[in-house]
C-alpha positions in Angstrom: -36.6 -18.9 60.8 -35.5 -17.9 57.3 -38.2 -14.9 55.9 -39.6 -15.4 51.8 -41.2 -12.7 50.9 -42.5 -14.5 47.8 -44.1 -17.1 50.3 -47.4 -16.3 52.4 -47.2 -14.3 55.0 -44.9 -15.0 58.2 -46.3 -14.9 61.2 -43.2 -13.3 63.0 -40.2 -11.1 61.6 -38.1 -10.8 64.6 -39.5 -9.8 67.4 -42.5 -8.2 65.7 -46.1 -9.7 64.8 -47.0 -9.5 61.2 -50.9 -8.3 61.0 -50.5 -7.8 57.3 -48.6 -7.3 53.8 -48.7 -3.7 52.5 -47.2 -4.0 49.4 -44.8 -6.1 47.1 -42.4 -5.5 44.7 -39.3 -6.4 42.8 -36.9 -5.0 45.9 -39.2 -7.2 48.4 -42.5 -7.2 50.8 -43.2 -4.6 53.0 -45.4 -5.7 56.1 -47.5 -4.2 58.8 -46.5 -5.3 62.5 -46.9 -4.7 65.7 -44.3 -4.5 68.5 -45.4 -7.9 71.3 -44.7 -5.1 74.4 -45.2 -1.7 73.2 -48.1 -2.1 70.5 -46.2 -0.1 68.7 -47.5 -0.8 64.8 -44.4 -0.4 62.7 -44.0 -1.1 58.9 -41.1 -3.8 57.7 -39.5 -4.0 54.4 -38.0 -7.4 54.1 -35.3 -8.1 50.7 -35.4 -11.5 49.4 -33.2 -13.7 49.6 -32.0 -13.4 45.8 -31.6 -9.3 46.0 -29.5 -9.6 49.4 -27.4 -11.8 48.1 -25.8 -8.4 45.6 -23.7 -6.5 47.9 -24.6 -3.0 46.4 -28.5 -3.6 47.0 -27.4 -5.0 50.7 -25.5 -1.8 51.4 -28.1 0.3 49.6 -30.9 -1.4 52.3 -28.3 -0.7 55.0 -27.7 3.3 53.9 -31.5 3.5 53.7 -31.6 3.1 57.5 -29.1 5.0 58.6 -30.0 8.1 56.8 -33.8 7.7 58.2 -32.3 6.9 61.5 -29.9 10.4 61.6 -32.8 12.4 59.8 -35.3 12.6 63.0 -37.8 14.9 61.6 -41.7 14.5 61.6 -41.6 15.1 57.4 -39.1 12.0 57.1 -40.8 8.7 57.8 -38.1 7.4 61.1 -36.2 3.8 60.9 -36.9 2.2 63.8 -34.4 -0.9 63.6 -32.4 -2.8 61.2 -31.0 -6.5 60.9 -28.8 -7.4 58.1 -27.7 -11.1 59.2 -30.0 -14.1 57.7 -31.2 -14.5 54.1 -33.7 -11.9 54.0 -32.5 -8.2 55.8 -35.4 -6.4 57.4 -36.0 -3.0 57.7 -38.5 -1.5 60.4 -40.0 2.0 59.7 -42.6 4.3 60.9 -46.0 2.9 60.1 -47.7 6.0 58.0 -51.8 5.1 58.2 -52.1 6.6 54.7 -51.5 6.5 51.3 -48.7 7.9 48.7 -49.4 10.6 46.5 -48.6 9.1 43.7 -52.1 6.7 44.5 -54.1 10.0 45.4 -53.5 11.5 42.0 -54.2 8.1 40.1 -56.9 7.4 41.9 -58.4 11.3 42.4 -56.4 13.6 39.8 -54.8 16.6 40.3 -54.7 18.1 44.1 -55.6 22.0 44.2 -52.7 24.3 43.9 -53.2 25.2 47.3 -53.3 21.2 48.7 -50.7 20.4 46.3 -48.4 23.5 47.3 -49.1 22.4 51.4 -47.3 18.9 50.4 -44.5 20.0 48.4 -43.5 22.5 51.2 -43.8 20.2 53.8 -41.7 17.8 52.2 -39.0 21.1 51.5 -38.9 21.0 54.8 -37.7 17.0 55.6 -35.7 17.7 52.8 -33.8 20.7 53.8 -32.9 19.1 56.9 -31.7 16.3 55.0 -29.7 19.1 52.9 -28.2 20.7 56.2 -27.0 17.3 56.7 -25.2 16.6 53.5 -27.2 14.0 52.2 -29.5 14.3 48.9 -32.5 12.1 48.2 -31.7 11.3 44.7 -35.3 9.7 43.9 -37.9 12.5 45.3 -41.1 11.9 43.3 -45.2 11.5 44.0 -44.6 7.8 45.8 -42.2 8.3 47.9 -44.2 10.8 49.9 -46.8 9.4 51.9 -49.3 11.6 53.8 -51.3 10.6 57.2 -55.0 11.0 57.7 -54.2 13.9 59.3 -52.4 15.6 56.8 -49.2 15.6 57.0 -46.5 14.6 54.2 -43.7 12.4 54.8 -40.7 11.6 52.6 -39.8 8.0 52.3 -37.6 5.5 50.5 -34.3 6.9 51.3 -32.3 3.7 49.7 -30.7 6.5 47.0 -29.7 8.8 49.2 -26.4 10.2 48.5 -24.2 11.3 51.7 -21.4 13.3 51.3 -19.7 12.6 54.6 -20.3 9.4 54.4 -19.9 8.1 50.5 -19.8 4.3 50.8 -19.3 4.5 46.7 -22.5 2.5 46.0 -22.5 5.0 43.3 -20.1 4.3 40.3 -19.2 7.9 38.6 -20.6 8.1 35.2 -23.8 6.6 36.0 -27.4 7.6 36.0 -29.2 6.6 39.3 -33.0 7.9 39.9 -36.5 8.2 38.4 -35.9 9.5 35.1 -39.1 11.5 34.4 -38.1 12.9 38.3 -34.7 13.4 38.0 -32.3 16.3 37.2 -30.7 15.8 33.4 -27.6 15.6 34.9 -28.2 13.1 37.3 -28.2 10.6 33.9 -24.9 11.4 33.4 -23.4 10.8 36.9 -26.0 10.4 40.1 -22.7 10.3 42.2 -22.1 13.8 42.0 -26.0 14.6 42.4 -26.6 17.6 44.7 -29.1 19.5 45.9 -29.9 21.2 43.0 -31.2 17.7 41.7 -33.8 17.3 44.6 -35.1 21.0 43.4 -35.6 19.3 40.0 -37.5 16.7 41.5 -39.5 18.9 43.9 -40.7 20.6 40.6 -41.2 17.5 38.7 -43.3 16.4 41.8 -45.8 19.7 41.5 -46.1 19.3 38.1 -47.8 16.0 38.3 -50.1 17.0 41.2 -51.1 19.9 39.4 -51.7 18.1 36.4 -52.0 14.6 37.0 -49.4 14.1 34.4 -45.9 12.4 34.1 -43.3 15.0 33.3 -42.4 14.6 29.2 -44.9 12.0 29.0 -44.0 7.8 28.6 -41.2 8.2 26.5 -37.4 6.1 26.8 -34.5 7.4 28.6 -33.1 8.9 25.9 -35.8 10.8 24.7 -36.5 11.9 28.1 -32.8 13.2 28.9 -33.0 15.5 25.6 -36.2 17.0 26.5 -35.2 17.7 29.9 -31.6 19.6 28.5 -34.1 21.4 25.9 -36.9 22.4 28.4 -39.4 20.7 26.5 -42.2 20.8 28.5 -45.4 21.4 28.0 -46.6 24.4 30.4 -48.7 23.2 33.3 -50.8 26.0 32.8 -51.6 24.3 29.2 -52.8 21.0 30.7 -54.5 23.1 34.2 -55.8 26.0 33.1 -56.1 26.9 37.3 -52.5 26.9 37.9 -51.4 30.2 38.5 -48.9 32.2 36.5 -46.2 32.6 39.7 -46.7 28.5 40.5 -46.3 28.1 36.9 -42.8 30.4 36.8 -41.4 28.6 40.1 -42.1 25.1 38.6 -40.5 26.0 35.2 -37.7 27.5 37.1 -36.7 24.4 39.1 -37.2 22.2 36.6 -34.6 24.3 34.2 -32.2 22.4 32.4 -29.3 24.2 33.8 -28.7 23.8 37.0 -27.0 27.1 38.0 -30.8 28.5 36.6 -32.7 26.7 39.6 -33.4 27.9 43.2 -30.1 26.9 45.7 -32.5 25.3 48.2 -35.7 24.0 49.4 -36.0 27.3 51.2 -35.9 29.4 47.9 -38.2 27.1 45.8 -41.0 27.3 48.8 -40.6 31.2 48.8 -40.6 30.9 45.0 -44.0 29.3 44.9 -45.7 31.6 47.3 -43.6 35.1 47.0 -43.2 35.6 50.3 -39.8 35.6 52.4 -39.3 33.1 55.0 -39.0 34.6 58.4 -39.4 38.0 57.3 -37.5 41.1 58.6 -35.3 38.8 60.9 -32.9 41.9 60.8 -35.2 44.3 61.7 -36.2 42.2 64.5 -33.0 41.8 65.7 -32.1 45.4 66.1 -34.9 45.9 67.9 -37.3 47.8 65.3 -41.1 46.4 64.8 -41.7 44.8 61.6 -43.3 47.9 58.9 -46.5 48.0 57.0 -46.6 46.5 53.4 -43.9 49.6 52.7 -40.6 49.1 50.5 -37.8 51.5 49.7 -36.3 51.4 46.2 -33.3 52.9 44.6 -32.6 53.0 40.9 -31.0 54.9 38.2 -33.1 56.5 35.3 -32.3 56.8 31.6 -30.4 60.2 32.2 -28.6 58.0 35.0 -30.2 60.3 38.3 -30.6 58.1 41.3 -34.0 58.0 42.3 -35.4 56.8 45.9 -39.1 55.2 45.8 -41.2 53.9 48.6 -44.3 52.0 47.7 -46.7 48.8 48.5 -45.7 45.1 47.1 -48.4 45.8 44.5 -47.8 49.6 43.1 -44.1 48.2 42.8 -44.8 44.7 40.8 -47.7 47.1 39.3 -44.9 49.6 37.7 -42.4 47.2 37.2 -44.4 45.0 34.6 -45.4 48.6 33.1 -41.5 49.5 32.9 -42.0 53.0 34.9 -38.8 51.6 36.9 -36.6 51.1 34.0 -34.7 48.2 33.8 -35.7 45.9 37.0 -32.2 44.5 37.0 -30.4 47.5 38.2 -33.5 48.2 40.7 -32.1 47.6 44.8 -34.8 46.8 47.6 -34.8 46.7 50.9 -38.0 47.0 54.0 -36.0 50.0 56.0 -34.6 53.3 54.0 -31.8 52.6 56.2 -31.3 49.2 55.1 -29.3 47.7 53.1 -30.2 47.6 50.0 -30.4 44.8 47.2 -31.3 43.2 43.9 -34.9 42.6 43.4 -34.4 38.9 43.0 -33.5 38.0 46.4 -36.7 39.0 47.3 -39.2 36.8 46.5 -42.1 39.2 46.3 -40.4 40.4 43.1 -38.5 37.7 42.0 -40.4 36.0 39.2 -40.1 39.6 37.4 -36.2 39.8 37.3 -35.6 36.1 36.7 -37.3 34.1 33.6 -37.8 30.8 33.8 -36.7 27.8 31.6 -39.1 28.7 28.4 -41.1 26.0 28.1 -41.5 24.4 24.4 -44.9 22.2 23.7 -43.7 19.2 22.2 -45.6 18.4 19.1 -48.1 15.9 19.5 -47.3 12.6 18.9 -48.3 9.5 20.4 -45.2 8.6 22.4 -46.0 12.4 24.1 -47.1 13.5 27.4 -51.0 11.7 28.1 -53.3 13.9 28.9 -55.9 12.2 31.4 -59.5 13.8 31.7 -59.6 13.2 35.5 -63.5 14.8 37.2 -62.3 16.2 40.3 -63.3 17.9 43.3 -61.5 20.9 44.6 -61.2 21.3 48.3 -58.6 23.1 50.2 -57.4 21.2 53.5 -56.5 22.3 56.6 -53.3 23.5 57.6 -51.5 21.0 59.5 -50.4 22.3 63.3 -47.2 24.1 63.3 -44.2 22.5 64.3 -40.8 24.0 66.9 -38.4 23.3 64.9 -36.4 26.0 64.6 -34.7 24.7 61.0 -37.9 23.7 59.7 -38.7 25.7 56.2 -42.0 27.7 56.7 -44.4 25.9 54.6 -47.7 28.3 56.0 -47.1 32.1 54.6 -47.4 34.7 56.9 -50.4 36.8 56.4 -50.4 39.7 54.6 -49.3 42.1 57.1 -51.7 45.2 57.7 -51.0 48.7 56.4 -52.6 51.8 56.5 -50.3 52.8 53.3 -52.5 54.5 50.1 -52.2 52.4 47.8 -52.7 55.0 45.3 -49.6 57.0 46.6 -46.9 54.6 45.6 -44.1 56.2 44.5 -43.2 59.6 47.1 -39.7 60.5 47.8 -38.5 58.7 50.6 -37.6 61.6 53.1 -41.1 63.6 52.5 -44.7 63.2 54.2 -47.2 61.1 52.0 -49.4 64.3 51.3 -46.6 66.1 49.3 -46.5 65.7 45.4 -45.5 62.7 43.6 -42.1 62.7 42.7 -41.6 62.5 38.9 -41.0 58.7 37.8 -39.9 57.7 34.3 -43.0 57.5 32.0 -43.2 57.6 28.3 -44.9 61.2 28.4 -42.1 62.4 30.6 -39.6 61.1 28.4 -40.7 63.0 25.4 -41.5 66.0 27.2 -37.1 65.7 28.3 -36.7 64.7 24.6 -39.1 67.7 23.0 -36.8 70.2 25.7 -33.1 69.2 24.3 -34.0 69.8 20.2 -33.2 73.4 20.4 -30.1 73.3 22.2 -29.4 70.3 19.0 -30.2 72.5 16.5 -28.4 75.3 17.6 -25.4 72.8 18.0 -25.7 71.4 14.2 -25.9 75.3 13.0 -23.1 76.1 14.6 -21.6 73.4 12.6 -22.9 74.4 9.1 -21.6 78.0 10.0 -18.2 76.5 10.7 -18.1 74.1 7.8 -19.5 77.0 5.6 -16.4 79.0 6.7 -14.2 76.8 6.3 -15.1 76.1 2.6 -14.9 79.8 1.6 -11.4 80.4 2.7 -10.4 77.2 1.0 -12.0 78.7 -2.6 -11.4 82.5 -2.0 -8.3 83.3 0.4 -5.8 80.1 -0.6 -6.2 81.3 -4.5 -5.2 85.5 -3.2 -2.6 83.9 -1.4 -0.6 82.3 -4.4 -0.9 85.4 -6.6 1.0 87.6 -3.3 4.1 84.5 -3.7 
């Protein structure tokens, strides 16, 4: 029989029992069922009649399946089935026993940086399979992620998703498609162009509000929320949540930049971002057969009289004398775990890379009463456990490593790279060394500049003297 989601509940959506409604909304009713042979408890979104009847919506409802169905991954809640015939299309989904994150923070405040940072990465990781195959959420925000009793995020709602190999042009060039406190700034101009770079965006958009509890740029219009975005006005989360730490504060302002080319390429760079670790570290070293080092790096870089120097030190002694400047300029500073290795810039390793790049500056926007609500939330901070690890070998590490275990001196961070730790240090840059180079070269100047006074001296008695004697001989 013909399903109405505006009417009481149905007893039966195909083959399933209904036990419940979940939820209803403009697109529809979602349901909780059970399958009659399995017990398998599924969730169905049914469209009304009047929203199925728009071809675009129908196809929308149809893509949103398909993409759930190709994107098996434990992070992604899984389509089950799909019927499109009748008045009212059905959708059958994964049943998540949970709630969105969007209701936790209404209903709790802001999550812990640590809780918070545990859900963003796990949803990197449904995205970036979603990435690897070519499709981009579009809409990735606080309630479309639902999380299980146990833990464990899921990304949902994929109704936007954009996929390149299979574009059914739902999408109409020119126009804005999304969330627009979520989305990227150039996703108002034309969502069918959207790529990853926009689900970054949104990932950052997403932290901000657990962290803070607030909507990005506040409950303002479109408009006003577009030219914020493209002028980085944002207030700094560290401004509304004093906890937030300076490096979650950097990798949010980053991926939330109003230029795109500014943000991290992929989910895997804006996880290593937020913790400043690499993913699957020394995968070369491994591979050639060497065991992974202590907390050791080699350096190379130029000083102001352009020598080439080569540094070894600890994560910390080198972030320590970079922020002091004993390095010089950290742009022309090269990296690498071996002294064989192959050696490069600072910011493609993320244990240095909020000191080379800068982040979108973010502008307060003067307070007025169309800008960002601030919501005095009592909350309780707890760290969760870390959900089990997963075998997927494409999954983005969302658990950090440990630190790894060195018997390094901390206090000996800057040797030459050939000698044995007990020799001298080598001499690095420093302000005293500096003038000491600067107080050695003003003799050989001033001999230089007398030698040019004797000259020009010279020069000016001939000119007076000898050219006058000269005539008188003609």
């Amino acid at each position: 029989m013909p399903i109405d989601a505006r009417t009481a509940n149905p007893q039966r959506i195909g083959e399933y029992e209904i036990l419940d409604k979940i939820a209803e909304g403009g697109m529809g009713a979602v349901y909780k069922a059970r399958h009659p042979h399995t017990g398998e408890l599924v969730a169905i979104k049914v469209l009304p009649p009047t929203t199925a009847r728009n071809p675009i919506l129908l196809r929308r409802f149809e893509q949103e399946y398909r993409a759930a169905a190709v994107l098996d991954h434990p992070n992604i809640v899984r389509a089950i089935d799909f019927c499109g015939a009748g008045p009212s299309p059905f959708l059958v989904m994964e049943f998540v026993d949970g709630e969105s994150l969007g209701a936790k923070v209404d209903r709790d405040g802001p999550l812990s940086e640590d809780h918070a940072i545990r859900m963003i990465a796990q949803v990197c990781q449904g995205l970036h399979r979603a990435h690897k195959q070519k499709m981009v959420h579009r809409d990735v925000k606080p309630d479309n992620i639902l999380v299980t009793a146990d833990g464990v995020a899921k990304l949902t709602d994929l109704g936007l998703v954009k996929d390149a190999d299979n574009e059914m042009n739902l999408t109409k060039t020119g126009r804005g498609l999304g969330t627009p406190n979520f989305m990227a700034p150039e996703q108002f101009r034309d969502a069918k162009n959207a790529d990853v770079r926009c689900d970054i965006y949104s990932l950052g958009a997403t932290l901000y509000t657990l962290l803070t509890g607030e909507t990005p740029f506040g409950k303002v219009g479109p408009l006003e929320c577009w030219m914020r975005k493209q002028n980085n006005d944002l207030t700094p989360p560290r401004q509304i949540n004093p906890s937030v730490s300076e490096r979650v504060e950097w990798a949010i302002q980053r991926a939330m930049s109003g230029n795109p080319e500014n943000r991290p390429a992929s989910c895997k760079e804006f996880v290593e971002d937020l913790t400043g670790v690499s993913i699957r570290p020394q995968t070369r070293l491994v591979e050639e057969g060497v065991p992974p080092p202590a907390d050791l790096w080699y350096l190379v870089y130029r000083d102001e009289d352009g020598e080439t120097h080569t540094v070894k030190g600890t994560t910390d002694g080198i972030r320590k004398a970079l922020k002091e400047g004993l390095l010089g300029d950290a742009t022309n500073v090269r990296a690498d775990r071996s002294k064989q290795g192959k050696f490069a810039s600072l910011m493609t390793h993320p244990e240095f890379r909020d000191l080379v790049i800068r982040a979108a500056p973010a502008q307060p926007p003067a307070p007025t009463t169309s800008g960002q609500m601030m919501r005095q939330t009592n909350f309780a901070r707890r760290t969760p456990s870390a959900p089990a690890a997963r075998p997927d070998p494409e999954a983005v590490d969302y658990c950090p490593p440990p630190p790894i275990a060195s018997a390094y001196d901390p206090t000996q961070d800057y040797r030459p790279a050939g000698e044995d730790t007990t020799r001298p240090l080598i001499p690095v840059p420093t302000g005293t060394d500096t003038a000491e180079r600067k107080a050695k070269k003003k003799p050989v100047e001033w001999l230089w500049w007398a030698g040019v006074l004797v000259l020009a001296l010279v020069t000016s008695i001939v000119l007076v003297f000898v050219l006058p004697l000269l005539k008188l001989f003609e």
